[in-house]
C-alpha positions in Angstrom: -11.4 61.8 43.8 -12.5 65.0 42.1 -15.4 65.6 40.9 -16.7 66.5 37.7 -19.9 68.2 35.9 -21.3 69.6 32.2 -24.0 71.1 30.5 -24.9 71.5 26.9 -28.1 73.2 25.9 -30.0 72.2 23.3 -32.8 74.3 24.3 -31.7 78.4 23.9 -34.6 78.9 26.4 -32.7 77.7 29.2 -29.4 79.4 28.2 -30.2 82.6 31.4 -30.0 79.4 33.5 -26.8 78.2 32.8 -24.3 79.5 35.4 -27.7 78.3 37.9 -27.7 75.1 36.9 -23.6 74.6 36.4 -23.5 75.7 39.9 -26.0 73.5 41.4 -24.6 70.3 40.0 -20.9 71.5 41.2 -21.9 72.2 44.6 -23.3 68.8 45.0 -20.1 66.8 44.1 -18.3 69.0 46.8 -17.0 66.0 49.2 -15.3 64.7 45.8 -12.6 67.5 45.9 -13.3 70.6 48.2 -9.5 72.2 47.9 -10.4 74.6 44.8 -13.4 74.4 41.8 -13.6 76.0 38.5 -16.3 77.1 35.9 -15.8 77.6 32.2 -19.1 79.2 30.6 -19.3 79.5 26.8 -22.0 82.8 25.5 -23.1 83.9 22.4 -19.9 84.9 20.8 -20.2 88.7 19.3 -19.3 89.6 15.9 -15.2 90.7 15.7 -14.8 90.4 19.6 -13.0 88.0 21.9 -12.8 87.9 25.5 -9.5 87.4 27.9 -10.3 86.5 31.2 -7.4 86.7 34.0 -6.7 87.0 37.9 -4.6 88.8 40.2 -4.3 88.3 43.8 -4.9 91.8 44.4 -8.0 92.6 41.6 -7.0 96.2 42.2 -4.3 95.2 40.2 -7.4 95.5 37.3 -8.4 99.5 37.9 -7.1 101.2 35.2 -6.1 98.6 33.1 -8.9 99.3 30.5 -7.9 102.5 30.0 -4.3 101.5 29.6 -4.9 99.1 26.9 -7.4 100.9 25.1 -4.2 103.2 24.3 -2.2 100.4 23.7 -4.2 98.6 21.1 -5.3 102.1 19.6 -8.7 100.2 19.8 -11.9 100.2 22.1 -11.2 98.0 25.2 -13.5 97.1 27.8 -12.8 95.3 31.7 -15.3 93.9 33.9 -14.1 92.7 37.2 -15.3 90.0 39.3 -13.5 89.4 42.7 -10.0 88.4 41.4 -10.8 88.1 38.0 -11.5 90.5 35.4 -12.9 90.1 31.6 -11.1 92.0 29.1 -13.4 92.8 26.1 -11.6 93.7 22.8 -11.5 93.3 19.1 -10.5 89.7 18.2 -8.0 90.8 16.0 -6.0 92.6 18.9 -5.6 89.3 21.3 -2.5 88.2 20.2 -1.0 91.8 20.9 -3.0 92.2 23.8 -1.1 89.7 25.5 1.7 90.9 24.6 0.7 94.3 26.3 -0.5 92.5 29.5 2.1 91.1 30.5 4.0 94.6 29.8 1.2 96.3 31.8 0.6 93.9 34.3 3.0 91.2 34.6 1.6 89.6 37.6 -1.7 88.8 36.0 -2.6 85.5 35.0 -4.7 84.5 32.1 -7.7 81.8 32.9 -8.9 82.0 29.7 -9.5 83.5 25.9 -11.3 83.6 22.9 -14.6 84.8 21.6 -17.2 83.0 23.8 -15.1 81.6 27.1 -15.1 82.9 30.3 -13.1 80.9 33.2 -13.7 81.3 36.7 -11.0 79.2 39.4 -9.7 79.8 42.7 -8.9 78.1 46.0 -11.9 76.7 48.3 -15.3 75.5 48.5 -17.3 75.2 45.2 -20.4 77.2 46.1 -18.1 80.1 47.8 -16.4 80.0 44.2 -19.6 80.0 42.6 -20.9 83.0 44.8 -17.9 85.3 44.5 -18.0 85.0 41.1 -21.9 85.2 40.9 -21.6 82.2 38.7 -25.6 81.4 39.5 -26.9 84.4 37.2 -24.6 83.8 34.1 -25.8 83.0 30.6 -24.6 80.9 28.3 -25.1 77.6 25.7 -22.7 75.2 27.6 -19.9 75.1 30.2 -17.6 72.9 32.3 -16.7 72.9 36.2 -14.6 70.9 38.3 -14.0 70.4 42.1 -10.4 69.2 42.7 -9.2 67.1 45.5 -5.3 67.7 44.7 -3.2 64.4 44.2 -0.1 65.3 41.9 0.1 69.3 42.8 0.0 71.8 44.9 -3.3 73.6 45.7 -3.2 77.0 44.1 -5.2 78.9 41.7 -3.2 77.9 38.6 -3.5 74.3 39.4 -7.6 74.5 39.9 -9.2 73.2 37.2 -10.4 74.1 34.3 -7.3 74.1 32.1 -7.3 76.2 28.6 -4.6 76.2 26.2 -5.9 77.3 23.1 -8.8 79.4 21.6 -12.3 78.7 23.6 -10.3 75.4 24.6 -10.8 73.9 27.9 -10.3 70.9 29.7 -11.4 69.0 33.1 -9.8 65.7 34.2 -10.7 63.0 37.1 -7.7 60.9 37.2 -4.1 60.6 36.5 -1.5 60.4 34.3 1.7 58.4 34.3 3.4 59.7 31.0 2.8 63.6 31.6 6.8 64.2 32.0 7.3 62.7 28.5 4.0 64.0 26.8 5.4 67.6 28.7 9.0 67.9 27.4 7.5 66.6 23.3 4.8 69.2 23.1 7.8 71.8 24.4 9.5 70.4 21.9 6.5 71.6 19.2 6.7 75.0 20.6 3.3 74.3 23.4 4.0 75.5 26.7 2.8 74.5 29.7 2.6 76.4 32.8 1.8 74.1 35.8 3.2 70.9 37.3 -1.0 69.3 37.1 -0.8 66.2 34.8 -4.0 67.8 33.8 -3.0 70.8 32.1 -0.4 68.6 30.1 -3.7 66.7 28.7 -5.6 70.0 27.5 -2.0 71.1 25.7 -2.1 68.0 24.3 -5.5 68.4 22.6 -4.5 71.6 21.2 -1.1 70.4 19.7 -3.7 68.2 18.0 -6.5 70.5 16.8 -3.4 73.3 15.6 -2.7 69.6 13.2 -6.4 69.9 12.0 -7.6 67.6 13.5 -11.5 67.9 15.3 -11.7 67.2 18.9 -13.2 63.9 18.3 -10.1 63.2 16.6 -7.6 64.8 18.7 -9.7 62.6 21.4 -9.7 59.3 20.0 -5.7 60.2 19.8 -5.7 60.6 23.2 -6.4 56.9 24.1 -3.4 55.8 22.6 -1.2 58.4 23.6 -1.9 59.2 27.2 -1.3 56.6 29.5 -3.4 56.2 32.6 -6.7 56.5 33.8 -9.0 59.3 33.2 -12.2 60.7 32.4 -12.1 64.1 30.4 -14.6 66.5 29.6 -13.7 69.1 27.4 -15.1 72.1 25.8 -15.0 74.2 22.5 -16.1 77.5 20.9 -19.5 75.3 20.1 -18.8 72.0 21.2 -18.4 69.3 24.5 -17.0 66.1 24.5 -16.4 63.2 26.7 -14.0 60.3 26.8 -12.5 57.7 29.4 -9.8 55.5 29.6 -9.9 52.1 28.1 -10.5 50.9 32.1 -12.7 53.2 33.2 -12.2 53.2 36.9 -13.4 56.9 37.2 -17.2 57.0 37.9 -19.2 59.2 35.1 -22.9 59.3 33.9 -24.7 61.1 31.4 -28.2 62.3 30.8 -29.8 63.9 27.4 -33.1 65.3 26.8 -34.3 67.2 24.1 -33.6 70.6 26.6 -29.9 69.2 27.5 -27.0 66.6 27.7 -25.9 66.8 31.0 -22.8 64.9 33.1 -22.0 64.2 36.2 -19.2 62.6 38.5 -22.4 60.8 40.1 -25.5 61.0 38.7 -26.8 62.8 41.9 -25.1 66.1 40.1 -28.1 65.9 37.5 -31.3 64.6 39.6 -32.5 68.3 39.8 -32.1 69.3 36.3 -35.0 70.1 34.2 -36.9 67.2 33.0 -34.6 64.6 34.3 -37.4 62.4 34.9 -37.5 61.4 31.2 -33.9 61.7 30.2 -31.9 59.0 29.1 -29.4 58.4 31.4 -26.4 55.9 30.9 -22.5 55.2 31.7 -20.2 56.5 29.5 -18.5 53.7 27.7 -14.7 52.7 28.0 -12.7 54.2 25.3 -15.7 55.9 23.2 -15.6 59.3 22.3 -19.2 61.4 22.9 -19.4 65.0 20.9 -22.2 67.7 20.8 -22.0 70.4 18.6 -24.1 73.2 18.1 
């Protein structure tokens, strides 16, 4: 099952209604996977600043921590906490040692997310009590990504909600399964990318990165995909300023899309999108088999 929704805004007028409308859509493809949901929102990246989102079981795990890295980095450091996550703001030229420093500093954190313009929210249960106690409804943004999982492979936790990230305002959601994710697993440990969770779905977003660190575009590292991941799926993904879609050469997984001139928008089922903006006049089709889709901004 899962379920399975994405926005990208053409229109910067409807950018405060982002989260709103991310949040609608997800709560409507509920009965498609109502074991944990996750939202990855993309803003307006700030000049030399990046963004690490994490969780903690406990968020008062978080008090403090600002403080704590600020000295650590010798640099100004920010955190806003929301429920079990919090959002570490910081120079982008300190992430690399600010992981380093988290897990020193807090080892049971757990990061969702980073880079300059991503923000992931996941945890356990219902999508709209995800949505609320993360007050997903009032954020802003250009595009974004959620998912409502019905868990097939793994075990339903927050590390095995969707989205997945494993690079740099990198993220990934999957309907389906894969049959090769042991193999694909142990060669991309073998090119130094790690993986954290036992979801076939996490294996799939490494895998795109291992392709983009090669150069190649996500378009590319997509179109790679279809000969290299055997199964059945439907992926959307997300980047810094981009979203892309792609099924399996089958195409059992149900998808459809809608663009107007405001949006591209898509949906497990196309009643995810029936109370977007204008959706009257957009053109709505079925994503083909095998055919990569890109936006860019």
């Amino acid at each position: 099952m899962c379920g399975i929704v994405g926005l990208f805004l053409k229109d910067k007028a409807l950018e405060p209604r982002l989260g709103e409308m991310l949040s609608e859509m997800l709560i409507t493809m509920t009965d498609r996977g109502p074991d944990s949901a996750g939202i990855a929102v993309y803003s307006q990246d700030r000049e030399g600043r990046a963004k690490l989102t994490v969780q903690a079981d406990d968020p008062g795990r978080f008090a403090g921590l600002g403080d704590e890295m600020a000295k650590v980095l010798g640099s100004d450091v920010t955190v806003r906490i929301k429920d079990t996550h919090a959002v570490i703001d910081l120079p982008d030229a300190k992430m690399a040692e600010a992981r380093a420093a988290l897990k020193e500093l807090r080892p049971d954190a757990r990061v969702m997310s980073a880079g300059e313009a991503i923000e992931i929210y996941k945890e356990v249960g219902l999508p709209g009590d995800v949505a609320n106690r993360f007050d997903i409804p009032h954020l802003a943004g250009s595009h974004g990504i959620g998912h409502t999982r019905m868990a097939t492979e793994s075990a339903v936790t927050t590390l095995g909600a969707h989205p997945f990230s494993t690079g740099a305002d990198q993220c990934l959601v999957h309907n389906g399964s894969l049959s090769n994710h042991n193999s694909l697993r142990r060669q991309l440990a073998r090119e130094g990318v790690s993986v954290e969770t036992e979801n076939d779905s996490e294996v799939a977003a490494a895998y795109l990165t291992w392709k983009m660190q090669q150069g190649h575009s996500l378009g590319e590292a997509l179109e790679s995909g279809l000969e290299d991941l055997d199964g059945f799926f439907t992926f959307v993904v997300g980047t810094k300023d981009g979203f892309g879609v792609v099924r399996d050469p089958i195409a059992c997984k149900p998808a459809v899309m809608a663009e107007t001139d405001q949006y591209v928008a898509f949906g497990s089922e196309y009643r995810a999108l029936v109370n977007l903006p204008g959706i009257e006049e957009a053109r709505v089709w079925e994503p083909e088999p095998a055919t990569v889709y890109f936006w860019k901004h």
